[in-house]
N, C-alpha and C positions, 0 to 999 in steps of 0.2 A: 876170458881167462882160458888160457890154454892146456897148460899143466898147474894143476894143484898147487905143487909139488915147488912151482918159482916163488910163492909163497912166503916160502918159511924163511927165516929170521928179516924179510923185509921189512917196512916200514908203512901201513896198512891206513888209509886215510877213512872215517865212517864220517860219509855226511848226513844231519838228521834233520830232517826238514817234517813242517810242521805248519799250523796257520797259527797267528796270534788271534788275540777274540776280535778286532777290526776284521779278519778275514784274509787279514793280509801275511805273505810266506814270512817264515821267520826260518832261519839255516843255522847247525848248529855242527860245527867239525870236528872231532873227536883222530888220535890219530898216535898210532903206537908200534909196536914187532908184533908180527904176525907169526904166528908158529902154529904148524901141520905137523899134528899124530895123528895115524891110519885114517888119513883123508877129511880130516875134520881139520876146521880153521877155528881158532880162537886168538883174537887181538889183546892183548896185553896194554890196558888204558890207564894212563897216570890218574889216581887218587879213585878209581871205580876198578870194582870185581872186573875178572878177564869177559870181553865180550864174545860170545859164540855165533859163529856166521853158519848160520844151516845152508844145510846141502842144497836146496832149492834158490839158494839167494849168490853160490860161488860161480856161475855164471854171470851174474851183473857186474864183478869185480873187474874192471878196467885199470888200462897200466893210467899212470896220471903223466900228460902234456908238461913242455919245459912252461907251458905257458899259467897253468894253474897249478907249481909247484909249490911258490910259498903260500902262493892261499888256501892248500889243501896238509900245510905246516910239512914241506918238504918230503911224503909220503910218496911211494913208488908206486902204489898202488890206490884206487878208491874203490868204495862201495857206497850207492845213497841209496836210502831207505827213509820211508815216510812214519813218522811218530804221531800221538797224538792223546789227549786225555780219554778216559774210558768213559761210555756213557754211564750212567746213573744207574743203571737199572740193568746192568749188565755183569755178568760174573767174570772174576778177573781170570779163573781158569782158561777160556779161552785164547787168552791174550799172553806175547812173550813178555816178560821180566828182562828189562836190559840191564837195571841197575845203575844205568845211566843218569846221572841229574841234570835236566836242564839249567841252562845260566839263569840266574831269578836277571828280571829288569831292573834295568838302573831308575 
């Protein structure tokens, strides 16, 4: 990502990738407008709170390929990030709050 700043009012794809309990990846794409105040990004996601992209993570956001446009739901832009349950015995304070809900299985 080059400028910030192309960001705003685009169309921001979050893919959330994750293991199911077999072990095996399970992908989850989330995908909304993106809008940049004073250098901070937060994506506007249908039916969940806005998601906030920390500064350390606006470097991974690549523009998205005509090739993976509707599979990333027509978004200009992506970002993937790795999800995952919290261990047990671990305090949630460490960990971000996306507010996100995974899909439940069919």
């Amino acid at each position: 990502m080059k400028k910030i700043s192309n960001l705003h009012n685009k169309k921001l794809a979050v893919i959330l990738w994750s293991k199911d309990k077999a072990g095996e990846d399970d992908v989850v794409v989330y995908a909304g407008k993106a809008s940049v105040v004073h250098n901070k990004v937060t994506v506007s996601l249908k039916g969940n709170a806005n998601f906030k992209i920390l500064a350390e993570w606006v470097e991974r956001i690549k523009n998205v390929t005509k090739d993976l446009k509707t599979t990333l739901l027509d978004a200009d832009y992506c970002i993937s990030l790795s999800v995952g349950d919290l261990p047990t015995d671990t305090s949630s304070d460490k960990f971000i709050k996306t507010g996100l809900k995974w899909p439940k299985s069919k």
